[in-house]
C-alpha positions in Angstrom: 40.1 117.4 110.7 40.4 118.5 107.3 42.1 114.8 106.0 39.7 113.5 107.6 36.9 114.8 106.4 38.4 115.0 102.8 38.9 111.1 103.2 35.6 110.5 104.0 34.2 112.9 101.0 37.0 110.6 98.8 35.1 107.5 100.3 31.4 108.7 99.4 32.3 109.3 96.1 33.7 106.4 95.4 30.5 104.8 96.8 28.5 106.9 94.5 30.7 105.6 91.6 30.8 101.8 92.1 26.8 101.2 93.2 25.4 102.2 89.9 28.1 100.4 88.0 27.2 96.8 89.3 23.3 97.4 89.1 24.0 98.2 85.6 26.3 94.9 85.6 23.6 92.7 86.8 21.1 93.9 84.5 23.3 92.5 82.0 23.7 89.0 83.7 20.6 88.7 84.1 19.5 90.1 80.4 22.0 87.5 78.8 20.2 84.7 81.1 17.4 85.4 80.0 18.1 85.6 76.4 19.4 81.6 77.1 16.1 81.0 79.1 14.3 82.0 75.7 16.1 79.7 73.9 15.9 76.7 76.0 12.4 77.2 75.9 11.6 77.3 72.5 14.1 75.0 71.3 11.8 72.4 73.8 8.6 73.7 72.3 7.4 75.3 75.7 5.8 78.3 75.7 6.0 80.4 78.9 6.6 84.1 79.8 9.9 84.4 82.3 11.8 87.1 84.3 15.1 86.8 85.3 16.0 89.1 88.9 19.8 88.3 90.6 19.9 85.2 88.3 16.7 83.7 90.2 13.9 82.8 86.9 10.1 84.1 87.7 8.1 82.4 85.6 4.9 84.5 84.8 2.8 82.6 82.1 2.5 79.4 81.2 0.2 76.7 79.7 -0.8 74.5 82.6 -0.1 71.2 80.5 3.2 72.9 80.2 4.0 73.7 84.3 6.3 71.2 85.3 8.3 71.0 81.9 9.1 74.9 81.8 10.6 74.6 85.8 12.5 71.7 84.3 13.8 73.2 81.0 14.5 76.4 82.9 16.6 75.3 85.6 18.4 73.1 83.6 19.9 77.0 82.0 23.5 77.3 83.0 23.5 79.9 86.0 20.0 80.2 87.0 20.4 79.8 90.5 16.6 79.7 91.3 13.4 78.9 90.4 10.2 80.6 91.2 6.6 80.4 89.7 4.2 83.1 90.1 0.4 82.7 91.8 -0.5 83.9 88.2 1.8 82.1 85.6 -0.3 79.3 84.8 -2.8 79.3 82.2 -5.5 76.8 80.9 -4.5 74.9 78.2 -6.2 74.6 75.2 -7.9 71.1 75.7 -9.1 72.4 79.1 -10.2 75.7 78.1 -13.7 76.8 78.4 -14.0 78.1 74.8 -13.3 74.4 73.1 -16.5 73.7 71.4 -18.9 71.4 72.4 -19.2 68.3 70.9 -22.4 67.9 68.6 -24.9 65.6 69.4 -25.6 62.8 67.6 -29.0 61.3 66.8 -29.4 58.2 68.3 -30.1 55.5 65.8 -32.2 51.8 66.9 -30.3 49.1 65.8 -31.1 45.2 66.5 -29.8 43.4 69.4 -26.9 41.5 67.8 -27.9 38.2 68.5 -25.9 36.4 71.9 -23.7 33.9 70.9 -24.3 29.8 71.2 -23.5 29.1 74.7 -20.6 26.5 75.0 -22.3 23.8 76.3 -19.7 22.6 79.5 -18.4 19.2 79.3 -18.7 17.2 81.8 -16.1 14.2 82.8 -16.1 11.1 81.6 -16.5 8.8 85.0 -13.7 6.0 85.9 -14.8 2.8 87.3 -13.3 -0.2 88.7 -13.2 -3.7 87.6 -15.5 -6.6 88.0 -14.2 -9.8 89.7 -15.3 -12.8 89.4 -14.1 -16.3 91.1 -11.4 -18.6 89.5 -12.3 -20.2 86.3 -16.0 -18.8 86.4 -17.4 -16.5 83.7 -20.5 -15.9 85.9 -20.8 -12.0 87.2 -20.7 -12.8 91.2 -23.9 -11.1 93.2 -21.6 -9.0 94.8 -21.4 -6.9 91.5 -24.7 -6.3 91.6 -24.1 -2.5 92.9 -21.3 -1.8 89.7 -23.9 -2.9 87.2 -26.0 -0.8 88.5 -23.9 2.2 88.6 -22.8 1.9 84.9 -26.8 1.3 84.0 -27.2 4.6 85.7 -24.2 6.2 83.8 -24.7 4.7 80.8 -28.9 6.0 81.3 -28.3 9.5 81.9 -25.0 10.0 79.4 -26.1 8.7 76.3 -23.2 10.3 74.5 -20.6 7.5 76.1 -20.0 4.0 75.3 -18.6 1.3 77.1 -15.5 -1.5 76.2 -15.3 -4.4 78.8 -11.9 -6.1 78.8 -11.7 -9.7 79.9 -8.7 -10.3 82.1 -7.2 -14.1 83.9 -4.9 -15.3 85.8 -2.3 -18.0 84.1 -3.9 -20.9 85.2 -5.2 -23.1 82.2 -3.9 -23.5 79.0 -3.8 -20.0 77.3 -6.2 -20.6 74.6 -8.6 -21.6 77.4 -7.5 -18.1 79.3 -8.6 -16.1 76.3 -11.7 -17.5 76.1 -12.6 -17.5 79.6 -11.6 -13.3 79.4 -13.9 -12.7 76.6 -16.6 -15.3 78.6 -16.4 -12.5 81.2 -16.7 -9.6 79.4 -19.4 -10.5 77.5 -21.9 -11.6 80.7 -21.3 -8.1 81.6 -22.6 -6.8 78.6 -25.4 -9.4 78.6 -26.1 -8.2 81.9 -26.2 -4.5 80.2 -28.3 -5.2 77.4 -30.9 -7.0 79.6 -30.9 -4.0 82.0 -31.8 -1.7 78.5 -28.3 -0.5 77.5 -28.4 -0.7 73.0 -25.6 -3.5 72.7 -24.1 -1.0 69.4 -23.2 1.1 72.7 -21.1 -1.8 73.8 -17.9 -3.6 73.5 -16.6 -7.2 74.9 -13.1 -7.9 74.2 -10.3 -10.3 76.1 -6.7 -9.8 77.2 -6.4 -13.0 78.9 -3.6 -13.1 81.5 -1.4 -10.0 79.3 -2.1 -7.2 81.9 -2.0 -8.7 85.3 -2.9 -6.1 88.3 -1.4 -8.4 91.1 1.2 -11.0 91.3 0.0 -15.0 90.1 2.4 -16.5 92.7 0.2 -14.9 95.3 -3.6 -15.9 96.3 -4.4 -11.7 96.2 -2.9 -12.1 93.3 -4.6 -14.3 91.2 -8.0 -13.0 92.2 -7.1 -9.2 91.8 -6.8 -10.6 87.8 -9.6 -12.4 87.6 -11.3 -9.3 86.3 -13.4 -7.5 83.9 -12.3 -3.7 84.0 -14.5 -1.1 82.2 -13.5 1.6 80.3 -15.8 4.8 79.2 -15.7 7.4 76.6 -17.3 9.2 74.4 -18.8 7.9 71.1 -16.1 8.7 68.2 -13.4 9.9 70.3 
């Protein structure tokens, strides 16, 4: 009973010894964490307030702005093995805080309107029409134009920007001296008829390309007449 009992004395002491050595140990750890908390921090330009308990970081102050980049900086320390932020820690920062001073008012001065700029004025397109036939070896505009001259009177009426160039066209029947001068017979009834219907004849143009640009094929009757032909071309004066 005695050993026994001077075991167990042995063993309490030994308790008594150790327990108060390894809080003072870990008080240390944690110090020198601490101290490499500090430095992380203000070498990143953060400032914040931080306690170190059983290698778990409390941090207890910090600039709101600055939240998110002191939990970074601070876990990123070599043995912290947790992070924690108090209720308390964050603080406003200086562009939120409530003593910034208020901006002065400043007296509002009249000015002019500044005057709104020229509108663009939108351009509008330049219409494409088709050509004028006529009947084989005629320079007489057929009645059934009668609806195309009227439609480029109308154009040529309400858009007095545009002008018109009327190209003669044949087939190669005849000789071609005759052809050219059976194209420019046709482009200029055209414009006769233009001029008579009010259209300036400065606004117009009567040329001839005889049988040079054929739209159809002269061995065929469709052919010949789809180049029997005046075509019309508009644009805009100068362009």
């Amino acid at each position: 009973m005695g050993t026994k009992l001077a075991g167990l004395c042995s063993g309490m002491v030994v308790v008594a010894c150790v327990g108060p050595g390894a809080v003072w140990l870990t008080q240390q750890q944690d110090q020198a964490l601490l101290s490499q908390i500090n430095q992380a921090l203000t070498s990143r330009n953060v400032d914040a307030t931080v306690t170190v308990r059983g290698r778990v970081a409390t941090i207890e102050e910090v600039d709101s702005a600055n939240a998110e980049k002191a939990s970074s900086v601070v876990s990123g320390v070599p043995g912290v093995a947790g992070v924690t932020t108090s209720q308390a820690a964050e603080k406003p920062s200086s562009e939120s805080s409530g003593s910034v001073s208020p901006t002065p008012e400043v007296a509002s001065t009249s000015t002019s309107p500044l005057p709104s700029a020229t509108p663009t004025p939108s351009v509008q397109p330049v219409p494409q029409l088709d050509p004028i036939f006529f009947e084989g070896g005629s320079s007489r505009v057929p009645a059934s134009a009668a609806s195309r001259i009227d439609e480029l009177v109308a154009i040529l009426t309400s858009r007095p920007e545009l002008v018109a160039t009327l190209t003669g066209h044949t087939d190669n029947g005849l000789t071609q001296q005759r052809r050219d001068a059976l194209g420019l017979a046709r482009a200029q009834s055209v414009k006769d008829q233009l001029v008579s219907r009010g259209i300036s004849a400065d606004r117009l143009t009567a040329e001839n390309r005889g049988d040079r640009d054929p739209l159809g094929d002269n061995a065929t009757e469709e052919g010949l007449a789809l180049n029997r032909r005046v075509s019309i071309r508009l644009e805009v004066a100068g362009r």
